[in-house]
C-alpha positions as CSV (number, residue, x, y, z in Angstrom):
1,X,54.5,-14.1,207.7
2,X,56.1,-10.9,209.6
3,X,59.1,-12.2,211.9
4,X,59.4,-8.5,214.0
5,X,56.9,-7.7,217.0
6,X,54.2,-5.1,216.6
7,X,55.6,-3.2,219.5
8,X,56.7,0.9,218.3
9,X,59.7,2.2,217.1
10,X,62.4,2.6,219.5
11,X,65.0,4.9,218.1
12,X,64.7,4.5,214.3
13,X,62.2,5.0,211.6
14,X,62.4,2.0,209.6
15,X,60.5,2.0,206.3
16,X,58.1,-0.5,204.4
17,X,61.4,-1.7,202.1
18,X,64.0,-2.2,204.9
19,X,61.3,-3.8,206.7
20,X,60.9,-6.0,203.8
21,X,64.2,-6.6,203.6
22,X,64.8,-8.0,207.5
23,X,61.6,-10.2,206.8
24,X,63.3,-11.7,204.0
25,X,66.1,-12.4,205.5
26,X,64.5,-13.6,209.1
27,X,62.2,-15.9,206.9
28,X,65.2,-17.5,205.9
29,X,67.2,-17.9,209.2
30,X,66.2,-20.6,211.4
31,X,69.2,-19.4,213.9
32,X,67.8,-15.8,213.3
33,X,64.5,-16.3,214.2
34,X,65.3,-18.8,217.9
35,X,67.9,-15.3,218.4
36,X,64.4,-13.5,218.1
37,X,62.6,-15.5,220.1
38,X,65.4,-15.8,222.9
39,X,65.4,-12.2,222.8
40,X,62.4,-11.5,223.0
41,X,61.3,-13.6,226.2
42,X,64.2,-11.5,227.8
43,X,63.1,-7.7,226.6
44,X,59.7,-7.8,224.8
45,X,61.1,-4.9,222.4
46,X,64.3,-7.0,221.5
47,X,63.0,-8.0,218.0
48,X,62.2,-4.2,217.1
49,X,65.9,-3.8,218.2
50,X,67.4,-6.4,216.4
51,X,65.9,-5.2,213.2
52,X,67.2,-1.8,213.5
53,X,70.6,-2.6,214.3
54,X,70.4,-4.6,211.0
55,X,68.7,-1.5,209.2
56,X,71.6,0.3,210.5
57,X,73.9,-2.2,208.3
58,X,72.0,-2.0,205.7
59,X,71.2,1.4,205.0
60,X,73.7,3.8,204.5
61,X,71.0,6.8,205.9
62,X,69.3,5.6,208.9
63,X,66.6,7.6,209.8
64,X,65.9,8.5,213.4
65,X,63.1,8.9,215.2
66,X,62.1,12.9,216.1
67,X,61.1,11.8,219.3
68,X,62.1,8.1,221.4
69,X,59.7,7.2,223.9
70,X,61.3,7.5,227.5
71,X,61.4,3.4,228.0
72,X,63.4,3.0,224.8
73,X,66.1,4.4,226.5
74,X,67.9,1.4,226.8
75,X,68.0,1.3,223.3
76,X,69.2,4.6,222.8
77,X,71.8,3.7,225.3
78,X,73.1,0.6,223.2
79,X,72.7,2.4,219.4
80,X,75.0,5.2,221.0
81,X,77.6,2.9,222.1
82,X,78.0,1.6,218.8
83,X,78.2,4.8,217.1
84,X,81.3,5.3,219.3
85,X,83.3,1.8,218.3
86,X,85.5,1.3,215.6
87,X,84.3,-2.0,214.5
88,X,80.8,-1.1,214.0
89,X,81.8,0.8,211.5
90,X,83.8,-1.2,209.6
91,X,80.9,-3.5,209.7
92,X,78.6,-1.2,208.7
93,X,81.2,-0.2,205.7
94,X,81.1,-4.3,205.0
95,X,77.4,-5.3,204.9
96,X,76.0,-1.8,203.4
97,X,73.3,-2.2,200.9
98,X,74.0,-6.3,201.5
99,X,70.8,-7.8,202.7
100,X,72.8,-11.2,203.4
101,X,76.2,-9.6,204.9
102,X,74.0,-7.3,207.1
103,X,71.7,-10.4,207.9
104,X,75.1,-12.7,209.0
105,X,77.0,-9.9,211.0
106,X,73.0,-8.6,212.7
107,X,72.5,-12.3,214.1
108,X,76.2,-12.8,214.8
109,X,75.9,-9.5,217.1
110,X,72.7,-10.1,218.4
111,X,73.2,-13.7,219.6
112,X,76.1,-12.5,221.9
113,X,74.5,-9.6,223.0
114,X,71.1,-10.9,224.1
115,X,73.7,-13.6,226.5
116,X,74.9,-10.3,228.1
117,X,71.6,-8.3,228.1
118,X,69.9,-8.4,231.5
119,X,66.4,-9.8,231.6
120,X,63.9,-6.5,231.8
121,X,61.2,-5.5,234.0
122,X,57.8,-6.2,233.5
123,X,57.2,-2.4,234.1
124,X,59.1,-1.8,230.7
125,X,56.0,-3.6,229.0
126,X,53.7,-2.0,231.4
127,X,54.3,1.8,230.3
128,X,52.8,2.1,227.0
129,X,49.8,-0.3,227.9
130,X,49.7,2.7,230.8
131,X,50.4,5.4,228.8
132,X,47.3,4.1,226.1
133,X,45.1,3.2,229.2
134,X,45.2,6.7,230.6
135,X,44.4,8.0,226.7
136,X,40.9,5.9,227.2
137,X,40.2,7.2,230.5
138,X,40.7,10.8,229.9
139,X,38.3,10.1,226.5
140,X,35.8,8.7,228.9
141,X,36.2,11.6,231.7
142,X,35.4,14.4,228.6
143,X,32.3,11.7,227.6
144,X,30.9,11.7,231.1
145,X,31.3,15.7,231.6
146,X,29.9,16.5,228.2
147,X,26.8,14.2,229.6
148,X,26.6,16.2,233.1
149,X,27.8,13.1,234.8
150,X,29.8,15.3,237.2
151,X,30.5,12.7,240.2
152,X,31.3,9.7,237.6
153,X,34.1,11.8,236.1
154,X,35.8,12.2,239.3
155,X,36.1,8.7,239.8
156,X,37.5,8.3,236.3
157,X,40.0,11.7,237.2
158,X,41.0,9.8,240.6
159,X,41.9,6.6,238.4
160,X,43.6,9.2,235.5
161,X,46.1,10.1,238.7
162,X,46.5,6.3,240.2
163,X,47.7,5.1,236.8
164,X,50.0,8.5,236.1
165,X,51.8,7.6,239.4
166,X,52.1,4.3,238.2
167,X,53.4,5.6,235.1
168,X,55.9,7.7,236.0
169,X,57.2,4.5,238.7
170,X,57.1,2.0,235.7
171,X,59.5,4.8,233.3
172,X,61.7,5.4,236.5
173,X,62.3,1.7,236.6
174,X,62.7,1.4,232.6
175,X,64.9,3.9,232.8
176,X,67.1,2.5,235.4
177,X,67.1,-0.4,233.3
178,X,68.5,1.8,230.9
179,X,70.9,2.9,232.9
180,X,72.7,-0.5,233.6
181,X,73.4,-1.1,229.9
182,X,75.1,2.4,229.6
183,X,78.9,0.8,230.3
184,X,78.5,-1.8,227.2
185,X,81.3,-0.8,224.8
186,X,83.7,-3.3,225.6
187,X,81.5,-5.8,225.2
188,X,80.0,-4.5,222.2
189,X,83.2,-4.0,220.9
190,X,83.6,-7.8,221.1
191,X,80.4,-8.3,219.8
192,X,81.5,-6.7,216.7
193,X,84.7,-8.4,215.9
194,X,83.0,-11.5,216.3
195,X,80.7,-10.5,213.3
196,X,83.3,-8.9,211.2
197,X,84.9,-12.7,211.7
198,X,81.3,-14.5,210.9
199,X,80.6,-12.2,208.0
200,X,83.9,-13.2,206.7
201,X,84.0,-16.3,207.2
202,X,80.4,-16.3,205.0
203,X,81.6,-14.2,202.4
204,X,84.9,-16.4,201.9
205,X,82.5,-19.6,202.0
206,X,80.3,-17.4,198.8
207,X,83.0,-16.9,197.3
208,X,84.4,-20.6,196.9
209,X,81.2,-21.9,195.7
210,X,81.2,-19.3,192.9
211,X,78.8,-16.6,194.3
212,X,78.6,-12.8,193.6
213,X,79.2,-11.2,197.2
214,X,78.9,-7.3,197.1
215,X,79.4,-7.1,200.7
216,X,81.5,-3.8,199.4
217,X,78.9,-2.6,197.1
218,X,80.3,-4.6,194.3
219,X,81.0,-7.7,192.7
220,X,84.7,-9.0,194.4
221,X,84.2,-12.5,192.1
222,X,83.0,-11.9,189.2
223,X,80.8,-14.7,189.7
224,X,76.7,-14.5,189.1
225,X,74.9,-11.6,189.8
226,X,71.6,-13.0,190.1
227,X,72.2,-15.2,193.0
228,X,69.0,-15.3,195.0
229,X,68.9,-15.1,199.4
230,X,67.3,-18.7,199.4
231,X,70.4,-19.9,197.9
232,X,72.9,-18.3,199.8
233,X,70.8,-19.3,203.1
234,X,70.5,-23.2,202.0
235,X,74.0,-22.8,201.2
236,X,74.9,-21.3,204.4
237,X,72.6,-24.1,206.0
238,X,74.4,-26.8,204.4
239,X,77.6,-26.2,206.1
240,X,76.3,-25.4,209.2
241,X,75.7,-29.1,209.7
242,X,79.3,-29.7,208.5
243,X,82.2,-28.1,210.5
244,X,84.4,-29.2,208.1
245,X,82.8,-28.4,204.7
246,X,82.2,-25.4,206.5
247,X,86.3,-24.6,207.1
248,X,86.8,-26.0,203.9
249,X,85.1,-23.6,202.1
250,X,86.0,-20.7,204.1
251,X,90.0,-21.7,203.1
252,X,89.1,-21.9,199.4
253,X,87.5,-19.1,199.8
254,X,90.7,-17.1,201.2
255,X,92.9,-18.8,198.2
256,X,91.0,-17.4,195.5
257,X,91.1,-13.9,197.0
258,X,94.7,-14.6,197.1
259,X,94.8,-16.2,193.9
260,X,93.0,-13.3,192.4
261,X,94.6,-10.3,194.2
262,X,97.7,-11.7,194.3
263,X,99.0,-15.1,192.1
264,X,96.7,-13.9,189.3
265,X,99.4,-11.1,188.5
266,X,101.1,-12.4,185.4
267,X,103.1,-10.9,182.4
268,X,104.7,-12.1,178.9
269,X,108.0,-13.5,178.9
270,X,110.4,-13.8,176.1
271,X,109.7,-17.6,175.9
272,X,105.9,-17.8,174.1
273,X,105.6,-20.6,175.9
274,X,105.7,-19.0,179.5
275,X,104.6,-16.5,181.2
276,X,106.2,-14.5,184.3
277,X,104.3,-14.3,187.4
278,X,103.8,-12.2,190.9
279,X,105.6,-14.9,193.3
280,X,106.5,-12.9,196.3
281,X,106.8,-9.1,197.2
282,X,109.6,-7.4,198.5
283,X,111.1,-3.6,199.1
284,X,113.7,-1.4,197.2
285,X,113.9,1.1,194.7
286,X,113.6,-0.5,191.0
287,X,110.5,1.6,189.7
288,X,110.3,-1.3,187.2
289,X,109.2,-3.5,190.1
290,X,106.5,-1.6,192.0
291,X,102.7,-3.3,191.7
292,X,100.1,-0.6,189.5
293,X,98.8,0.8,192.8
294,X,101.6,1.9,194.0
295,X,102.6,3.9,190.7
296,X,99.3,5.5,191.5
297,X,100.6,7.3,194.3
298,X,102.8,9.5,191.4
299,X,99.2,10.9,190.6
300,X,98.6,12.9,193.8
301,X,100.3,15.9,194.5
302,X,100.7,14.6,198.5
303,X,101.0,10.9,198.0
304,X,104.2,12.2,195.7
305,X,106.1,12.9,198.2
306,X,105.2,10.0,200.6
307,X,106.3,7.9,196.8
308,X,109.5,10.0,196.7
309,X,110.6,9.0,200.2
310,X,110.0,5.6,200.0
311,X,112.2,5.6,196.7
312,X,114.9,7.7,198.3
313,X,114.9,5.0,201.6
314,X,114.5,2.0,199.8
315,X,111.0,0.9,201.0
316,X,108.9,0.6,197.7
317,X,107.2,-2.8,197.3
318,X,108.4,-4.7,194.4
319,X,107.1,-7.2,192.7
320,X,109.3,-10.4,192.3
321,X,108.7,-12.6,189.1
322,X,109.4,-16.0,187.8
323,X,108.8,-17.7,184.5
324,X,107.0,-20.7,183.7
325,X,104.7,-22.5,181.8
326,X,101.0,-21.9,182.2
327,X,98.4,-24.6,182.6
328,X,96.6,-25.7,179.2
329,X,93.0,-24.2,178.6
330,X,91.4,-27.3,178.7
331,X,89.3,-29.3,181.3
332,X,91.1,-30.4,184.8
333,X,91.5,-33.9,186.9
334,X,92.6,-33.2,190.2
335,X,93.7,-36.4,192.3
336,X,93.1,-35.9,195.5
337,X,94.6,-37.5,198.2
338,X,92.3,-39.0,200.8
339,X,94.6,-41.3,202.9
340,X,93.6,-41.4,206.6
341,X,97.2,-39.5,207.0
342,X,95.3,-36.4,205.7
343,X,94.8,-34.9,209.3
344,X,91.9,-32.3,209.5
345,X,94.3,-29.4,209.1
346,X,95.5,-31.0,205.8
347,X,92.4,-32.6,204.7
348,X,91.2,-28.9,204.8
349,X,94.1,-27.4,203.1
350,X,94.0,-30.1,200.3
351,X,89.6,-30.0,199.6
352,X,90.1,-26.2,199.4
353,X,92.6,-26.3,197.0
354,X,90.1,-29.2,194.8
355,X,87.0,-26.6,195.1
356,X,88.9,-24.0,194.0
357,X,89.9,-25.4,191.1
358,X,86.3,-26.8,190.5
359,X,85.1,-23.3,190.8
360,X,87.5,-21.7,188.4
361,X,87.5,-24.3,185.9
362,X,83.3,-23.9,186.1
363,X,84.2,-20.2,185.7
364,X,85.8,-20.5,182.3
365,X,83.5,-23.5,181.4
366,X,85.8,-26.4,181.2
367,X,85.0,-29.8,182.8
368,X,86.4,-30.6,186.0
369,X,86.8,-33.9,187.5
370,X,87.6,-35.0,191.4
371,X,89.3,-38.2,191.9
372,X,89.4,-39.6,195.7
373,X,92.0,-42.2,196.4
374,X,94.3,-44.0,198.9
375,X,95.5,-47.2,198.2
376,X,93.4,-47.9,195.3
377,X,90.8,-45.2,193.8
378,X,87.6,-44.9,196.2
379,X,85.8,-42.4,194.4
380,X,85.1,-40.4,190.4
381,X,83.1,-37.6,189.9
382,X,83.1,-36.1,186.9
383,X,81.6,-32.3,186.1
384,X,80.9,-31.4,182.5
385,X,80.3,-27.7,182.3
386,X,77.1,-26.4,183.3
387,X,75.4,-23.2,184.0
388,X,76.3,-23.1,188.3
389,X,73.2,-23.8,189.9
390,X,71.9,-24.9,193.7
391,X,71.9,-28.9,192.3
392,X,75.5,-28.4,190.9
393,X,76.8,-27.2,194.3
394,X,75.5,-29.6,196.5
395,X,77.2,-32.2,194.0
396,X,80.2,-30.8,194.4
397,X,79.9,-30.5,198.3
398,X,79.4,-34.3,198.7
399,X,82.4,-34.8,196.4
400,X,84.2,-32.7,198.7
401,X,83.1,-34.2,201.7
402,X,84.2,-37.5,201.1
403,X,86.7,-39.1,203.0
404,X,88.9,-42.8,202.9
405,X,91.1,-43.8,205.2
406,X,93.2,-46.3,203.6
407,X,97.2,-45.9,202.8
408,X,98.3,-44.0,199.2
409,X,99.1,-45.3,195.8
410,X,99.8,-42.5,193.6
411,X,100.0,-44.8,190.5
412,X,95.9,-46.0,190.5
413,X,94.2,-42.2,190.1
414,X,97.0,-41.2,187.7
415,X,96.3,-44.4,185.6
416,X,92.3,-43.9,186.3
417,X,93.4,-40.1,184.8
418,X,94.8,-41.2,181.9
419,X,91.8,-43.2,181.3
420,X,89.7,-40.3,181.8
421,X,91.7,-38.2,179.4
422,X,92.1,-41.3,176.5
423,X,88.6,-42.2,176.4
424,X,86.4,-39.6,177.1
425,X,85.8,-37.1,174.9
426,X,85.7,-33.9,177.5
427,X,88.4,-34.4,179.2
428,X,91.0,-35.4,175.9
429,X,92.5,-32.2,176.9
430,X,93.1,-32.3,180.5
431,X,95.5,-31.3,182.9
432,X,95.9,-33.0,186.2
433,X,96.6,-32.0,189.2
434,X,98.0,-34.5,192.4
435,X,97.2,-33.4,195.5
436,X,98.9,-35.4,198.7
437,X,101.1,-35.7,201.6
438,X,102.3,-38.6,201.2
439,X,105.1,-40.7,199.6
440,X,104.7,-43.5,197.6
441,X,107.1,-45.9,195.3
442,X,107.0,-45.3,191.3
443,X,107.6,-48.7,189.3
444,X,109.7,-48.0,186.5
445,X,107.1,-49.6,184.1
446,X,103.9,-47.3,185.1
447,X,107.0,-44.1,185.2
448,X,107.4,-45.0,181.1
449,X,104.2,-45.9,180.8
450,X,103.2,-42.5,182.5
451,X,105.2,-40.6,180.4
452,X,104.5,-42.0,177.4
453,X,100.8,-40.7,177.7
454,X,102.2,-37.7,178.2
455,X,103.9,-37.0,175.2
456,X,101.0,-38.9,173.3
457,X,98.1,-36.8,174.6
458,X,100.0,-33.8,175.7
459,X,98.9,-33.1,179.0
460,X,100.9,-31.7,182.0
461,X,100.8,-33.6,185.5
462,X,101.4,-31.1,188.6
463,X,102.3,-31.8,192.0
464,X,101.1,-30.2,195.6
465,X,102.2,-31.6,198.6
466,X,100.4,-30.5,201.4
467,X,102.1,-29.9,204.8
468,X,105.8,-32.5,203.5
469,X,108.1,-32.4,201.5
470,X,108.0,-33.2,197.8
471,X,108.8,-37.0,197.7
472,X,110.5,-38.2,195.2
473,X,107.8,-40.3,193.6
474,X,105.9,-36.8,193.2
475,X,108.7,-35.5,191.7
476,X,109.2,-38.2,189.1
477,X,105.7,-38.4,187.8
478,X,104.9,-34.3,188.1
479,X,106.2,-31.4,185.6
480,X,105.8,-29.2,188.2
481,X,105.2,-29.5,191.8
482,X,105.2,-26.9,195.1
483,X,105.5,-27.7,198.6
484,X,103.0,-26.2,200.9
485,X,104.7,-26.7,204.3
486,X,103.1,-24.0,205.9
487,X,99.3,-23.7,206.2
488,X,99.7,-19.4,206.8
489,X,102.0,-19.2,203.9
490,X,100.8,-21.1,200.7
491,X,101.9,-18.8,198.4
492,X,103.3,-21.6,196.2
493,X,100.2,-23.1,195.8
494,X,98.3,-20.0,194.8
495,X,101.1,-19.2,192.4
496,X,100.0,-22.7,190.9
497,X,96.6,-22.3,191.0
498,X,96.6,-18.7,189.1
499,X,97.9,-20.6,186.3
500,X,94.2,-22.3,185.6
């Protein structure tokens, strides 16, 4: 089934594979296809517009059209406005050769725009049905001269200039149609940052769940390739009808960016046991201290001397590095903290952190398991390695989207860990990882008997706590733990994460 009108070209030649390609996508996209409909019961040509602002952010040659019909001016008028914003081109830069990213950001721009669009005139419909009528009537004014039918062919000539005036009435008013979408930039302008935010927001929500997005015209994951549209549209779906999975994804999304462009920059130490990593950035002059892409700047003859001037003021970034031990190789238990204390912001903060780790320990195929607890342990699930797949993913988002509402005991999912880790045979070389904001009392007979399974099945115990300080009962039963106080600034956390 096609989802664009039959109406002509306005502005753009569109060919058989980018047409393919909106179809696809529109085929899809239940919100795509009401925009379309919306649209179109406001300006009958809207769906031929919509699909060539999205083969404009596709295709990185758009081809226009030799000549535009005079009523398509109003789509002229809007195309030309865009050309002249910033933002359209960084979203064109962003969803080129991207049939999802260009999909997201067309229907995020589109659904604003048709709410600002005024309705148009019937006329605008009216002028190519005109324009073909008068095409019939002079073929049946040649017909009746060529058969001597001199007085029937000045009737037909009398109704040739009756629907010419009509014409040119219905283009005047088309075009003064036109006219009143001529000062749109601003809101344009708007309409474009609210994509760039919406195709963000998807791309960061791909990302978590372990998809290739190419939204840059490569892989920025290093996840699977092969990732079909249906999947990233049910996927999409799927958190649609959950705000929160939604921001949950889109925040373990931003952490393994950060985790991967920043926390995941790690060197030897002298202790084989540790390694240094990337904990913080600041500015000086140690050469020994500036990140790789900087040094690159020594490779241009120009960029030189910008180099050379931030070395002589003191305004090179440095890398700042600290040693520690990195997290075993083997599967991961996180314990995650679902205490009806865990506020949305936190609850948030905290499920990002568990998918991420899911996604990277499905990533270098080790087993992952999700405990949910409060005052006792509400909930196991328990992910042996598998090849990621839609059924995978929509286990691990009703894992994620669980939520208790009782008090916290930190000593039942540690104990329900250890369990894990003693008797089952993936996970009898686990790490675990305690995720909470709250505080909790240790009895000295589970601390020993904590520790003892430590040093019997060698595994390392870490600590997050997630918008408080680290309690004391964190402290006592974690080797290492990092305090994420600050929602904007969880560098400690990612720090902790690039260990996996």
């Amino acid at each position: 089934m096609k989802y664009y009108n039959r109406s002509l070209p306005l502005v753009f030649d569109i060919s058989i594979w980018d047409n393919y390609q909106w179809n696809a996508f529109v085929g899809g996209s239940l919100k795509t296809r009401s925009i379309l409909q919306t649209g179109e019961s406001k300006n009958y040509e809207f769906p031929t517009f919509a699909k060539e602002v999205f083969y404009r952010l596709h295709n990185s040659s758009p081809r226009r059209l030799p000549k535009v019909r005079p009523e398509a001016q109003w789509a002229v008028n809007l195309h030309s406005q865009l050309d002249e914003i910033t933002e359209w081109q960084d979203l064109q830069g962003r969803c080129e050769h991207d049939r999802f990213a260009a999909g997201v950001a067309a229907t995020s721009l589109l659904n604003k725009l048709i709410k600002l669009m005024p309705d148009s005139p019937k006329e605008l419909e009216q002028v190519q049905q005109m324009r073909d009528q008068l095409l019939g009537l002079r073929d049946m004014k040649q017909a009746l001269i060529d058969q001597n039918q001199q007085e029937a062919a000045e009737r037909v000539e009398a109704m040739i200039q009756q629907t010419i005036i009509k014409g040119k009435l219905a283009v005047a008013i088309a075009q003064a149609y036109a006219e009143s979408l001529t000062d749109m930039r601003t809101s344009l302008r708007d309409c474009c940052k609210d994509a760039i935010a919406e195709q963000q927001d998807a791309e960061e929500s791909l990302v978590a769940f372990g998809f290739s997005y190419s939204g840059h015209g490569g892989s920025l994951d290093g996840g699977r390739h092969n990732v079909s549209l249906q999947e990233k549209l049910e996927l999409g779906r799927r958190l649609t009808r959950s705000p929160k999975l939604k921001l949950i994804a889109e925040q373990a999304g931003r952490l393994k960016r950060l985790r991967e462009a920043f926390g995941g920059v790690k060197r030897k130490s002298n202790d084989p046991e540790t390694s240094e990593f990337v904990v913080s950035r600041t500015y000086g002059s140690r050469i020994d201290r500036v990140p790789m892409n900087e040094l690159l700047y020594l490779c241009d003859d120009d960029l030189f001397l910008l180099f050379a001037q931030k070395f002589a003021e003191g305004r090179l970034p440095q890398n700042v590095w600290e040693s520690r031990k990195e997290m075993g190789e083997g599967p991961v238990i996180v314990c995650l903290d679902s205490s009806g204390s865990m506020t949305t912001q936190r609850e948030v903060w905290a499920k990002a952190v568990a998918l991420n780790v899911a996604m990277i320990a499905n990533k270098n195929k080790r087993d992952f398991c999700l405990i949910h607890f409060d005052h006792s342990v509400r909930r196991t699930d328990v992910f042996p390695f598998e090849a990621m797949n839609t059924e995978f993913r929509n286990r691990l988002l009703s894992s994620i989207g669980y939520q208790a509402t009782g008090g916290t005991n930190f000593e039942l999912p540690l104990r329900a860990s250890v369990e894990q880790i003693r008797n089952s045979k993936i996970f009898n070389k686990a790490d675990i990882i305690l995720v909470t904001d709250g505080e909790d009392s240790i009895s000295p007979d589970f601390l020993d008997e904590f520790n003892k399974a430590k040093e019997e099945l060698k595994f390392t115990c870490y600590g997050i706590s997630v918008e408080t300080e680290i309690s004391s009962a964190l402290r006592q039963v974690c080797d290492q733990t990092v305090s994420v106080t600050d929602m904007a600034n969880d560098v400690g956390a990612v720090e902790m994460l690039s260990s996996l």
